[in-house]
PDB file of the backbone (N, CA, C, O) and the ligand in Angstrom, with CONECT records:
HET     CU  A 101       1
ATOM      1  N   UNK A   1     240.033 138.729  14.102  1.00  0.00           N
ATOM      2  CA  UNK A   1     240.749 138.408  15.321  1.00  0.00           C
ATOM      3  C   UNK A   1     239.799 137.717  16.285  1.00  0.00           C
ATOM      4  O   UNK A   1     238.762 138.354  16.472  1.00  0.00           O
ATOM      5  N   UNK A   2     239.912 136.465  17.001  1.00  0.00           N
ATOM      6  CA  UNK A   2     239.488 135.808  17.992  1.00  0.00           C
ATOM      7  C   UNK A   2     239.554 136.897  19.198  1.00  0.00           C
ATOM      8  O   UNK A   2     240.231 137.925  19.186  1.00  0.00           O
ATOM      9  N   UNK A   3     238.724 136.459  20.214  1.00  0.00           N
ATOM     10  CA  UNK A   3     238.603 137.028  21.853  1.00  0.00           C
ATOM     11  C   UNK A   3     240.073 136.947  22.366  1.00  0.00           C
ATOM     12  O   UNK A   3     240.794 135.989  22.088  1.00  0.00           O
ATOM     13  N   UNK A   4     240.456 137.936  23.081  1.00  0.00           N
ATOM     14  CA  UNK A   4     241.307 137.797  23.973  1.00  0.00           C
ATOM     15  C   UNK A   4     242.652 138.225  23.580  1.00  0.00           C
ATOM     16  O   UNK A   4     243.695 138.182  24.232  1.00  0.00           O
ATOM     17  N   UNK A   5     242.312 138.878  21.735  1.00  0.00           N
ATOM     18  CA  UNK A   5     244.033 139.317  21.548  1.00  0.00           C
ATOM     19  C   UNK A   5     243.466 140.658  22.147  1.00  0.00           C
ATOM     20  O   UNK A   5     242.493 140.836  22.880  1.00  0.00           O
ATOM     21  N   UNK A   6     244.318 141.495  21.642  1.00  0.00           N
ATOM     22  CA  UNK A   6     245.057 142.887  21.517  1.00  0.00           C
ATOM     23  C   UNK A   6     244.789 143.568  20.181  1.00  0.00           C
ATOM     24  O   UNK A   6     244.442 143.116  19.090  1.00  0.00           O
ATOM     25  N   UNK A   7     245.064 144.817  20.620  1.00  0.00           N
ATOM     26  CA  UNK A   7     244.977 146.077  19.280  1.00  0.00           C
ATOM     27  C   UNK A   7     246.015 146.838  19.917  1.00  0.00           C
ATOM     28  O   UNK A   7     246.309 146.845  21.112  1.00  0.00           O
ATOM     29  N   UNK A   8     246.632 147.601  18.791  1.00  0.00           N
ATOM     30  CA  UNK A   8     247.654 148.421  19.533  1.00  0.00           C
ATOM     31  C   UNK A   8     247.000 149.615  19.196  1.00  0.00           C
ATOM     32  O   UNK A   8     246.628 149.606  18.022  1.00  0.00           O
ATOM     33  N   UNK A   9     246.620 151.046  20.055  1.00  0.00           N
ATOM     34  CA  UNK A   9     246.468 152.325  19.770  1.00  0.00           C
ATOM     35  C   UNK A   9     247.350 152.551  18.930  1.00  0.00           C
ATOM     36  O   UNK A   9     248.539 152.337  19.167  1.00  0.00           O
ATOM     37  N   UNK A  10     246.784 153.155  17.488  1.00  0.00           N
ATOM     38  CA  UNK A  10     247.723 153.828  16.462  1.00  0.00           C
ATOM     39  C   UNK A  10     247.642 155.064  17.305  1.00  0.00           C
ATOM     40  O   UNK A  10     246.876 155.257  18.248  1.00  0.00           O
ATOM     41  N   UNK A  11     248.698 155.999  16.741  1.00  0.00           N
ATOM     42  CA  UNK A  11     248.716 157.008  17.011  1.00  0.00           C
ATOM     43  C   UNK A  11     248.875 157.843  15.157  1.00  0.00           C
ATOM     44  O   UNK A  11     249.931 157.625  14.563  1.00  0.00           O
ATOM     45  N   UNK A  12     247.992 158.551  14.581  1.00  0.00           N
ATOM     46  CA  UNK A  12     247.854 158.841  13.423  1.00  0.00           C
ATOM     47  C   UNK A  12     246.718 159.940  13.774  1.00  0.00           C
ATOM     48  O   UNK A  12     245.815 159.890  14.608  1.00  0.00           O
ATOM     49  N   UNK A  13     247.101 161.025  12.781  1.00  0.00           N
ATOM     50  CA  UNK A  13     245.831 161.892  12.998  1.00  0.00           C
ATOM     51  C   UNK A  13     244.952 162.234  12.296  1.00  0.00           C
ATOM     52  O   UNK A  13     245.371 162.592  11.196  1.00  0.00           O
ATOM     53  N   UNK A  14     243.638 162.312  12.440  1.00  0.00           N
ATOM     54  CA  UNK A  14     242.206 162.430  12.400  1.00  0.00           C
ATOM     55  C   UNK A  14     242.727 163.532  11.018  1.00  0.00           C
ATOM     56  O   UNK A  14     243.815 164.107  11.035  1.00  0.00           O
ATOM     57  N   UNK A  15     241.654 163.676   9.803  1.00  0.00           N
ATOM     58  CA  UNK A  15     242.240 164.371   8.710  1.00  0.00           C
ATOM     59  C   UNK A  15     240.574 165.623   9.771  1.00  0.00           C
ATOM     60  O   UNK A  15     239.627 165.143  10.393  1.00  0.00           O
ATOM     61  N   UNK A  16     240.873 167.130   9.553  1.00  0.00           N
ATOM     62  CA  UNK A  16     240.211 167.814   9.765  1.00  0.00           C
ATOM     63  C   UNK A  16     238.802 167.381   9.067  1.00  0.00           C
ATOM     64  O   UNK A  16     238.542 166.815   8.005  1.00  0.00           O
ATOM     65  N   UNK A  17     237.942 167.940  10.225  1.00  0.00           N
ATOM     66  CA  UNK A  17     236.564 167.644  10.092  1.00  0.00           C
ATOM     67  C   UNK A  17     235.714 166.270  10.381  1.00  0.00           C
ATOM     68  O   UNK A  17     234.501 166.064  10.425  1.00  0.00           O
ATOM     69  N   UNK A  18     237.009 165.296  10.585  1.00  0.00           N
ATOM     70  CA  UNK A  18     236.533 163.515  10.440  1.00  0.00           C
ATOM     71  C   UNK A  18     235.560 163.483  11.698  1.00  0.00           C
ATOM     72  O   UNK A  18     235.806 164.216  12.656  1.00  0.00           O
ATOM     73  N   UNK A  19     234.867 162.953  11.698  1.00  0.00           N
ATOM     74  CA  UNK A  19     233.616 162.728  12.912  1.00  0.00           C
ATOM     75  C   UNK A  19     233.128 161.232  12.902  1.00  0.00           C
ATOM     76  O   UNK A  19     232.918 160.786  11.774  1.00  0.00           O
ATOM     77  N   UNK A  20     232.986 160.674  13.594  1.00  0.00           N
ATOM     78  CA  UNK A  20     232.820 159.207  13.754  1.00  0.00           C
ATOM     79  C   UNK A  20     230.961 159.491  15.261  1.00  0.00           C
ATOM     80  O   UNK A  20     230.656 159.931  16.370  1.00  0.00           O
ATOM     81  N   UNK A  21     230.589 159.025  14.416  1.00  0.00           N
ATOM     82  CA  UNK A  21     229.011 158.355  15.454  1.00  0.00           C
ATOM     83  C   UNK A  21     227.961 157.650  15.036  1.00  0.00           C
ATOM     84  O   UNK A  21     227.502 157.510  13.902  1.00  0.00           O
ATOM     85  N   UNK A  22     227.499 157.057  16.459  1.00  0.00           N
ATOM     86  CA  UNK A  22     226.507 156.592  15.979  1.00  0.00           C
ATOM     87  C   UNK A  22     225.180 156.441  16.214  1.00  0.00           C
ATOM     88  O   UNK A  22     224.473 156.427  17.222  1.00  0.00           O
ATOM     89  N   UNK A  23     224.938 156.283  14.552  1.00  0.00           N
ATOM     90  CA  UNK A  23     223.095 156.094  14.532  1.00  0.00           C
ATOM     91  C   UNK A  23     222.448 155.879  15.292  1.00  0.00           C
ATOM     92  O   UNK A  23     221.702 156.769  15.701  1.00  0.00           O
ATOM     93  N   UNK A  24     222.411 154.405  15.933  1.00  0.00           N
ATOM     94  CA  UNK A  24     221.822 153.676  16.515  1.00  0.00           C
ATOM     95  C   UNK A  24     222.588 152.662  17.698  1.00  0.00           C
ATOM     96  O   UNK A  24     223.722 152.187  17.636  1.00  0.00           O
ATOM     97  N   UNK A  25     221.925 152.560  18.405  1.00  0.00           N
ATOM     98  CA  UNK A  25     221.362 153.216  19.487  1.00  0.00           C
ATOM     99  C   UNK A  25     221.609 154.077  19.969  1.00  0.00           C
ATOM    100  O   UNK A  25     222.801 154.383  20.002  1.00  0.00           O
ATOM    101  N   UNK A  26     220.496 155.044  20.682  1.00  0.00           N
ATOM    102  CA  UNK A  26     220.719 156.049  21.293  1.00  0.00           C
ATOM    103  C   UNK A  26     221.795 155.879  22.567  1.00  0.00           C
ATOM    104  O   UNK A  26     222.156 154.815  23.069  1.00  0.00           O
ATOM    105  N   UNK A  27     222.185 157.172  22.929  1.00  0.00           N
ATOM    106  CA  UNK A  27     223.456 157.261  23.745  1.00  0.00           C
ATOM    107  C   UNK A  27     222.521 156.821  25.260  1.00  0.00           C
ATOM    108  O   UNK A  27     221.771 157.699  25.687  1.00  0.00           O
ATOM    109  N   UNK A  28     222.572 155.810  25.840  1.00  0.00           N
ATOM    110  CA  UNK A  28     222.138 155.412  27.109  1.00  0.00           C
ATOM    111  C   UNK A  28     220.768 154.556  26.842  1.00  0.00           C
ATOM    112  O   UNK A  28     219.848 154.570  27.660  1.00  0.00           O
ATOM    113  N   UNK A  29     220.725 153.915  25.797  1.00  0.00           N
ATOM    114  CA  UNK A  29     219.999 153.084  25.711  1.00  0.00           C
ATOM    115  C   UNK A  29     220.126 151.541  26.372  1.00  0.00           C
ATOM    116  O   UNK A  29     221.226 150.989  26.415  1.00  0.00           O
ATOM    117  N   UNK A  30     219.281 151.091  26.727  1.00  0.00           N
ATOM    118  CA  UNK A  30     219.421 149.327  26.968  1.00  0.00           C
ATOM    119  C   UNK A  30     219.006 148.605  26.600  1.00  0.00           C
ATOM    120  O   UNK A  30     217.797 148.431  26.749  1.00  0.00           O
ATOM    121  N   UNK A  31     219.883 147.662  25.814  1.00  0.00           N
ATOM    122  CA  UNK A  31     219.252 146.555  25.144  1.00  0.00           C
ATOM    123  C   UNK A  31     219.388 145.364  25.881  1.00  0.00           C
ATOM    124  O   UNK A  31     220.303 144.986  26.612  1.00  0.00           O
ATOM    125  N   UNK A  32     217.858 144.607  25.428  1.00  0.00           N
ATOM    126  CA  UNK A  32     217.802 143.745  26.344  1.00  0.00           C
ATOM    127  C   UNK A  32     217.995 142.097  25.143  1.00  0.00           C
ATOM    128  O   UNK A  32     217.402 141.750  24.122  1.00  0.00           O
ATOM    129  N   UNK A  33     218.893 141.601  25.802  1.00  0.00           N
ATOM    130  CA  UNK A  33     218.640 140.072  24.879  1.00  0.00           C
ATOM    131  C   UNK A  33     219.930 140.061  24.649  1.00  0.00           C
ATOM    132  O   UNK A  33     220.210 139.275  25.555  1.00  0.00           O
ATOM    133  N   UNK A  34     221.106 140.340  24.087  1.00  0.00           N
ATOM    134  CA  UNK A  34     222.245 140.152  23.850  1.00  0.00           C
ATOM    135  C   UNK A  34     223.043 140.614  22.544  1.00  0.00           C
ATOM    136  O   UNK A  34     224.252 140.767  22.365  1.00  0.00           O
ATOM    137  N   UNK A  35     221.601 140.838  21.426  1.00  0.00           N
ATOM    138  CA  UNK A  35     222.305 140.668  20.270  1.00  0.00           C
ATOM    139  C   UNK A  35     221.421 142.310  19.385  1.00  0.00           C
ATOM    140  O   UNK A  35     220.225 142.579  19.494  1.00  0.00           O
ATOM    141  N   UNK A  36     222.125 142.866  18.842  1.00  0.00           N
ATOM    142  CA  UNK A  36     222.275 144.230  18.232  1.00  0.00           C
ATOM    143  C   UNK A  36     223.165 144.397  17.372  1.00  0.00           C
ATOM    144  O   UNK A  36     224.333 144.010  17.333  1.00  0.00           O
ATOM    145  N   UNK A  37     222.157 145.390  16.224  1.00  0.00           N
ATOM    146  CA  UNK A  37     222.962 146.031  15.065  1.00  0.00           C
ATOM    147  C   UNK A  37     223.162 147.207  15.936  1.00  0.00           C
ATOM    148  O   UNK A  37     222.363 147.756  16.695  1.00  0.00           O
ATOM    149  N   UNK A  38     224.545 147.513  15.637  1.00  0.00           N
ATOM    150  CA  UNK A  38     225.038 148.927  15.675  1.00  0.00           C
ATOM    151  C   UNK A  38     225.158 149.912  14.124  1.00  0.00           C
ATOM    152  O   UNK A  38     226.000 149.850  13.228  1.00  0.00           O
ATOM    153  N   UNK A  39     224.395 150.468  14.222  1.00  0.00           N
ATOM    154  CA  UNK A  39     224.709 151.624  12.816  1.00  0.00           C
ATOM    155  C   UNK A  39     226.000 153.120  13.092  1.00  0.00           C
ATOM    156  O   UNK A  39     225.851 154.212  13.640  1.00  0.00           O
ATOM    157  N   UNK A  40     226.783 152.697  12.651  1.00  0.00           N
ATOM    158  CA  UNK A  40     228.112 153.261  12.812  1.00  0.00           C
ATOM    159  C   UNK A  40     227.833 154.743  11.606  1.00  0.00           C
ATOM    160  O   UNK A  40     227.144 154.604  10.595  1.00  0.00           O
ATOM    161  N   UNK A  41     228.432 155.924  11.935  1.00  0.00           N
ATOM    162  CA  UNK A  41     228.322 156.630  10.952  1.00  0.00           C
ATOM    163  C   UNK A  41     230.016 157.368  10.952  1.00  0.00           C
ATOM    164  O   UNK A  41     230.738 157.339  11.948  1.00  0.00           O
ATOM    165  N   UNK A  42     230.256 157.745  10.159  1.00  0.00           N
ATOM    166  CA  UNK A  42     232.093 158.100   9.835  1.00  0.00           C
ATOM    167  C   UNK A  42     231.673 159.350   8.559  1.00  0.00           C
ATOM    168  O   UNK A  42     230.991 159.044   7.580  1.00  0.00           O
ATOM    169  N   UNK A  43     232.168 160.643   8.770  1.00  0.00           N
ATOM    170  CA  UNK A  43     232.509 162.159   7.943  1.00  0.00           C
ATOM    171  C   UNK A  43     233.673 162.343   7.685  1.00  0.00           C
ATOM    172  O   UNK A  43     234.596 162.517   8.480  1.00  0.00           O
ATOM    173  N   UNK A  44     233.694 162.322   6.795  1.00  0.00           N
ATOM    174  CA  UNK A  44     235.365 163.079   6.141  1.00  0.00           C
ATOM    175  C   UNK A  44     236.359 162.464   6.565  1.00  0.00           C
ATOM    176  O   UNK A  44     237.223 163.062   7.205  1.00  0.00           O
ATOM    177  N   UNK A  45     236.467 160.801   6.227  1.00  0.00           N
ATOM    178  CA  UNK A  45     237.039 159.868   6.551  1.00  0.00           C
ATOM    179  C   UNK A  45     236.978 158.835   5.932  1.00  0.00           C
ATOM    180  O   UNK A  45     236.053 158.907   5.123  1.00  0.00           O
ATOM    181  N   UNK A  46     237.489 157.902   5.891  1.00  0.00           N
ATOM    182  CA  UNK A  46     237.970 156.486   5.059  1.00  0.00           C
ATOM    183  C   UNK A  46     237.581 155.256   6.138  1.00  0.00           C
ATOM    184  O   UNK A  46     237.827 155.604   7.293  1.00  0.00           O
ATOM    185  N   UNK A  47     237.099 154.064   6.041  1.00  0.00           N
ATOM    186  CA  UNK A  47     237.413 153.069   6.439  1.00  0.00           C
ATOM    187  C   UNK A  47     238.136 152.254   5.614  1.00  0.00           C
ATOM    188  O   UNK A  47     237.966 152.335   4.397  1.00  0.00           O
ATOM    189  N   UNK A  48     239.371 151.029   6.358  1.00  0.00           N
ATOM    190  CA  UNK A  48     240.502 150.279   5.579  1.00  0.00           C
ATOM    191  C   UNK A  48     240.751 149.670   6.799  1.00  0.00           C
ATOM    192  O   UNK A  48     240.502 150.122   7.917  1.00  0.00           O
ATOM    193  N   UNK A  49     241.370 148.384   6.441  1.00  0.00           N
ATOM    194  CA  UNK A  49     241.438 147.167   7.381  1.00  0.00           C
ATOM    195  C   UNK A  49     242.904 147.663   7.930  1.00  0.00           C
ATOM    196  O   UNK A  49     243.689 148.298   7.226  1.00  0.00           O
ATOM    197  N   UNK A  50     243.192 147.231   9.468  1.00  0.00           N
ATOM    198  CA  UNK A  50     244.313 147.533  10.017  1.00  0.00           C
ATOM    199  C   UNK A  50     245.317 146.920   9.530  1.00  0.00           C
ATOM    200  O   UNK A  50     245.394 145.722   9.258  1.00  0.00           O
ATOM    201  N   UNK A  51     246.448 148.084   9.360  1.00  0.00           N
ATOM    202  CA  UNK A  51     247.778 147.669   8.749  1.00  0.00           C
ATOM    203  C   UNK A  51     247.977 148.294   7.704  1.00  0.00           C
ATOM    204  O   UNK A  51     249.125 148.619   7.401  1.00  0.00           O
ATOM    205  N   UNK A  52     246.792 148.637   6.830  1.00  0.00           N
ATOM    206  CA  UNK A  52     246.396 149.127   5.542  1.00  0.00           C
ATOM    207  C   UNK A  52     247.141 150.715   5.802  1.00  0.00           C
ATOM    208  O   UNK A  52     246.779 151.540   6.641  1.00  0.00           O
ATOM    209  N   UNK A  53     248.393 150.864   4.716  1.00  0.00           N
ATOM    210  CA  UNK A  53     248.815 152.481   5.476  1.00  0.00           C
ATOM    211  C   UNK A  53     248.227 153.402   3.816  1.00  0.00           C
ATOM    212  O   UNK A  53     248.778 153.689   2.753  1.00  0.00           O
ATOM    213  N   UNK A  54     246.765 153.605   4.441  1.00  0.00           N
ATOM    214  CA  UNK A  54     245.962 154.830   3.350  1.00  0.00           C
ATOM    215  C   UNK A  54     245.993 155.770   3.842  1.00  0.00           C
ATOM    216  O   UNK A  54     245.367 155.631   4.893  1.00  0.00           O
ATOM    217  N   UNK A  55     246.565 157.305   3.707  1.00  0.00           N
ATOM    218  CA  UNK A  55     246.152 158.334   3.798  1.00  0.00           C
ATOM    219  C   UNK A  55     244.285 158.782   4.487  1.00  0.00           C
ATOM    220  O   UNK A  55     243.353 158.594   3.705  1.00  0.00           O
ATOM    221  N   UNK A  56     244.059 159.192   5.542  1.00  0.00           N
ATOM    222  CA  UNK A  56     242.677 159.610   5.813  1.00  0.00           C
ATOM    223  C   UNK A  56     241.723 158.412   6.283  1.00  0.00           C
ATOM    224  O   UNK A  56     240.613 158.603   6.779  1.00  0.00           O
ATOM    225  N   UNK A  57     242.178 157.410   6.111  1.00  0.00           N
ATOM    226  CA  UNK A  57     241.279 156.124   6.731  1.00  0.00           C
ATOM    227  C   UNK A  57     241.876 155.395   8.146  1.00  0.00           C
ATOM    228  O   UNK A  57     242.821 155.736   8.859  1.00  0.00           O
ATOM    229  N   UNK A  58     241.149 154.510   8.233  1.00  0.00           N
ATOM    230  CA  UNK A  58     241.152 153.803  10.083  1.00  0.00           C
ATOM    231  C   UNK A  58     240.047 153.277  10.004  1.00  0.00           C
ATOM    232  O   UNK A  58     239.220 153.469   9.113  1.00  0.00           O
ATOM    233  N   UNK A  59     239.907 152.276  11.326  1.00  0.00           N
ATOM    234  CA  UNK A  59     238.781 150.765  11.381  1.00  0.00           C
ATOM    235  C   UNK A  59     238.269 151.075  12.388  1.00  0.00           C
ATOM    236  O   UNK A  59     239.055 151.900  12.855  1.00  0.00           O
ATOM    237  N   UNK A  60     237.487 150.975  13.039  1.00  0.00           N
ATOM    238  CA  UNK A  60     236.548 150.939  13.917  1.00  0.00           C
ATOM    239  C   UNK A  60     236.834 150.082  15.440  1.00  0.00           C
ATOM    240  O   UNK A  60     236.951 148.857  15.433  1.00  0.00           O
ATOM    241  N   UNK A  61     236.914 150.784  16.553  1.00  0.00           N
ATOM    242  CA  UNK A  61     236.538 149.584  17.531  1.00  0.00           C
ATOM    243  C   UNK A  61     235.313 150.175  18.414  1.00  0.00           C
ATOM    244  O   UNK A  61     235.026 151.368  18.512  1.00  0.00           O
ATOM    245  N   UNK A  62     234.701 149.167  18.989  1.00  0.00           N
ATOM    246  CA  UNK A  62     233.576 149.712  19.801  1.00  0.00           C
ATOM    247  C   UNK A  62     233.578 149.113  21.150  1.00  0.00           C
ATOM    248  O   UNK A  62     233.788 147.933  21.430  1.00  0.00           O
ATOM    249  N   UNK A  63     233.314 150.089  21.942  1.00  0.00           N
ATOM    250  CA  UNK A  63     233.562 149.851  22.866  1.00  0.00           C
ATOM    251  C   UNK A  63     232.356 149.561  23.671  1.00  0.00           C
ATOM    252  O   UNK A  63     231.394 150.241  23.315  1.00  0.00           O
ATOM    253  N   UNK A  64     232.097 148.657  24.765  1.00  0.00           N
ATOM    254  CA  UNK A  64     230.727 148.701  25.035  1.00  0.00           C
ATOM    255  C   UNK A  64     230.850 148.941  26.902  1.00  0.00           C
ATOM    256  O   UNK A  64     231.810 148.663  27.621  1.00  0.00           O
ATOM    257  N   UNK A  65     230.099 149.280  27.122  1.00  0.00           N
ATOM    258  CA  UNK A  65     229.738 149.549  29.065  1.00  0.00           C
ATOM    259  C   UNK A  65     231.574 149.128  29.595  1.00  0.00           C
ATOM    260  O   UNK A  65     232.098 148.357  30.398  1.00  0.00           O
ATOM    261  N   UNK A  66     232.052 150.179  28.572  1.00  0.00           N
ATOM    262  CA  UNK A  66     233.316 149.679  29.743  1.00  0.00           C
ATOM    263  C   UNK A  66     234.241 151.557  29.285  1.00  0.00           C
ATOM    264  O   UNK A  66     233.786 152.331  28.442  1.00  0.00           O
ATOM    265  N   UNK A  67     235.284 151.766  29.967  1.00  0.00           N
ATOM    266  CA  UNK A  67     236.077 153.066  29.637  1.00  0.00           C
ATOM    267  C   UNK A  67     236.803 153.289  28.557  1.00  0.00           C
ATOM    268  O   UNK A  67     237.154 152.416  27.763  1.00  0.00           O
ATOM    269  N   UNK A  68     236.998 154.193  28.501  1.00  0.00           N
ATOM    270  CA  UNK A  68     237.884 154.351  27.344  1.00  0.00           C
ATOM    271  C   UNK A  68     239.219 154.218  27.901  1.00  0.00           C
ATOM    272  O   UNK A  68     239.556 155.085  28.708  1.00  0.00           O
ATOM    273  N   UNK A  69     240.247 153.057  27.547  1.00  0.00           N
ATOM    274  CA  UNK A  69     241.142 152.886  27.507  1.00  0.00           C
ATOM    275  C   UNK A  69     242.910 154.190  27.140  1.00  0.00           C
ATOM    276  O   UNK A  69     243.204 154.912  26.187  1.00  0.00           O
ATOM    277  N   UNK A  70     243.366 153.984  28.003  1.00  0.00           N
ATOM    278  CA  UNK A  70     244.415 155.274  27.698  1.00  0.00           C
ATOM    279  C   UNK A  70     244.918 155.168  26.213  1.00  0.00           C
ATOM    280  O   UNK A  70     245.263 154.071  25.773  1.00  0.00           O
ATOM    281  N   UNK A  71     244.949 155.956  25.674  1.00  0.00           N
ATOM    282  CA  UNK A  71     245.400 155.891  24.062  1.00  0.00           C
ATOM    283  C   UNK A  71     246.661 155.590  23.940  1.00  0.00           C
ATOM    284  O   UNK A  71     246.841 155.076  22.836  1.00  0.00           O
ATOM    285  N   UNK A  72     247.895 155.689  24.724  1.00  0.00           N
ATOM    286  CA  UNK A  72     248.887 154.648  24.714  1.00  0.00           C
ATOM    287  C   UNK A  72     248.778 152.866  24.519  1.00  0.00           C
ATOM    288  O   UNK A  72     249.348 152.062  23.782  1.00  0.00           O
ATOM    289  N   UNK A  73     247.945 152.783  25.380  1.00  0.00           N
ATOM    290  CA  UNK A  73     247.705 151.581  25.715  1.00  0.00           C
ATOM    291  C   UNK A  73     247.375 150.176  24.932  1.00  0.00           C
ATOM    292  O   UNK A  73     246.828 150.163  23.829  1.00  0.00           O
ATOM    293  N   UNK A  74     247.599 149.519  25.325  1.00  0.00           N
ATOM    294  CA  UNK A  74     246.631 148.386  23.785  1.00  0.00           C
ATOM    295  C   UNK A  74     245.381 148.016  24.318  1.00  0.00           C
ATOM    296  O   UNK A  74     245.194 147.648  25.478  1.00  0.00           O
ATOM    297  N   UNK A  75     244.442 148.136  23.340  1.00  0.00           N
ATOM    298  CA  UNK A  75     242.956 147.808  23.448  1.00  0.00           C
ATOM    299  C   UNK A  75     242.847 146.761  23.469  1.00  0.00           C
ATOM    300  O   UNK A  75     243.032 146.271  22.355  1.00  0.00           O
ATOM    301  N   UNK A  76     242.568 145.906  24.395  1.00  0.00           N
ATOM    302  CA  UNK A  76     242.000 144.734  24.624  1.00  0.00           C
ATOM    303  C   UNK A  76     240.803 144.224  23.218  1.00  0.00           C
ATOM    304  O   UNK A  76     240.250 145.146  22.619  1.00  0.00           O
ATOM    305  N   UNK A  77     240.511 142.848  22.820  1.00  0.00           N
ATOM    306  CA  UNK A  77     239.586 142.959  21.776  1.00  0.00           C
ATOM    307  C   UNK A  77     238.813 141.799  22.803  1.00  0.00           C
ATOM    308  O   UNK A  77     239.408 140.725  22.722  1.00  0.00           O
ATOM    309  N   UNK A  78     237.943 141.765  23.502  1.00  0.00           N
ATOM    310  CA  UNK A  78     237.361 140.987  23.873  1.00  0.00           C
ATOM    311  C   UNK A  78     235.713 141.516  23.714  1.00  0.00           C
ATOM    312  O   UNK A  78     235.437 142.360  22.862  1.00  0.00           O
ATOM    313  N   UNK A  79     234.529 140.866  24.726  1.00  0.00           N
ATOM    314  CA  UNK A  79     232.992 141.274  24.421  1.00  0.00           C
ATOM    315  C   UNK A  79     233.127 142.462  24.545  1.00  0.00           C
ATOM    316  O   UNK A  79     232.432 142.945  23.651  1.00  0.00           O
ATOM    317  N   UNK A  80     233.677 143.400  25.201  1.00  0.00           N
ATOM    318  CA  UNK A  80     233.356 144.237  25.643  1.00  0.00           C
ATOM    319  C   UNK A  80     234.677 145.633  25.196  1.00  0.00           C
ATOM    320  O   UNK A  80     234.888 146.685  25.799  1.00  0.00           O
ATOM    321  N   UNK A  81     235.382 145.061  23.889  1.00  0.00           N
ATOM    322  CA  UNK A  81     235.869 145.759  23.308  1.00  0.00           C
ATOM    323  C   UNK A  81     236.181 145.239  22.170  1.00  0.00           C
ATOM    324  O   UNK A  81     237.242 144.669  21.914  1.00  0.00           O
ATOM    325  N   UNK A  82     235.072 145.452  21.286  1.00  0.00           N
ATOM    326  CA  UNK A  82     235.030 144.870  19.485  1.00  0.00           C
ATOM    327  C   UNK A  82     235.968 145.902  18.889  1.00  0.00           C
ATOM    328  O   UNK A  82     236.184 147.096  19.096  1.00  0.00           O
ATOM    329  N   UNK A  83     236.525 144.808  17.923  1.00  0.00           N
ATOM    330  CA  UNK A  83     237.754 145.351  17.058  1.00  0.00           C
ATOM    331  C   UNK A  83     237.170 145.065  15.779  1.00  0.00           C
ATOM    332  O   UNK A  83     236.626 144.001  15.483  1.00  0.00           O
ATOM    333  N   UNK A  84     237.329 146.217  14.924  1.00  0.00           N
ATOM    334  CA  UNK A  84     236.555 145.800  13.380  1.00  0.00           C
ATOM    335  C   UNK A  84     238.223 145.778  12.604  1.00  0.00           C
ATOM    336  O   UNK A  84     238.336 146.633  11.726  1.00  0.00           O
ATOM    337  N   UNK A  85     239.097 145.170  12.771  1.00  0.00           N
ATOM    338  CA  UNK A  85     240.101 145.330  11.947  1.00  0.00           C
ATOM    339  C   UNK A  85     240.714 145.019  10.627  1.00  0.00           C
ATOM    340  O   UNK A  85     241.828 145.085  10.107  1.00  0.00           O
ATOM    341  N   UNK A  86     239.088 144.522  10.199  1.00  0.00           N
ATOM    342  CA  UNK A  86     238.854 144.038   8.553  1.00  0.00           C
ATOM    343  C   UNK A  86     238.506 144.958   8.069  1.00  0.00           C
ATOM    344  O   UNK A  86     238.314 144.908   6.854  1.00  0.00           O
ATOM    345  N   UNK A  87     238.257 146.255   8.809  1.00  0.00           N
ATOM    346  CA  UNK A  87     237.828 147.038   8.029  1.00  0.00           C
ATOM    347  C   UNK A  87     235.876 147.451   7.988  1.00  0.00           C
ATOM    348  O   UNK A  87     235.361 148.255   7.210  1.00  0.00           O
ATOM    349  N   UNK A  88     235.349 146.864   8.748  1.00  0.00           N
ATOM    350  CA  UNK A  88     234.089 146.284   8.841  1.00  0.00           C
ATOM    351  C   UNK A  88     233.100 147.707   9.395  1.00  0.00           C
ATOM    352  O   UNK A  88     233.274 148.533  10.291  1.00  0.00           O
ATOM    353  N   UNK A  89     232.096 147.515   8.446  1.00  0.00           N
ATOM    354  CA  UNK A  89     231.587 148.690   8.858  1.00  0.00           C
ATOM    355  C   UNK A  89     229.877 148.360   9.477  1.00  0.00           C
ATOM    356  O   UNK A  89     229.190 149.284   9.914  1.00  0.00           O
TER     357      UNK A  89
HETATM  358 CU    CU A 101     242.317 148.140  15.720  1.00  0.00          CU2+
END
């Protein structure tokens, strides 16, 4: 997806135990320069590209220096709210 669409909050539930975090960077870190690997980590869970209806899986978005959006709501996919909806880990 290009800048500036949309994601719609699924509403689907988390299979017990699923935990999503991450590696890298630390929580309140600052990076300076623009450009960073994020190391994503996912427990007792599936990744699958959106749309994909698998049992126990879901895609990733990341959110960066901005709120967490109401879970009704649609997630904006712009810099400052990456959408992995290929599935992308
Ligand atoms: Cu999405």
């Amino acid at each position: 997806m290009g800048t500036g669409g949309v994601a719609r909050a699924e509403q689907t539930a988390s299979p017990p135990g699923a935990e999503e975090y991450i590696i890298w960077p630390s929580d309140g870190a600052v990076i300076h320069g623009g450009k960073l690997w994020v190391r994503m980590g996912l427990r007792n869970m599936g990744v699958c590209p959106k749309g994909i209806a698998f049992p126990n899986t879901g895609h990733h978005h990341l959110l960066i220096d901005t709120d967490l959006p109401a879970l009704d709501q649609e997630i904006p996919s712009d810099r400052q709210h990456l959408h992995f909806g290929a599935g992308e880990t």
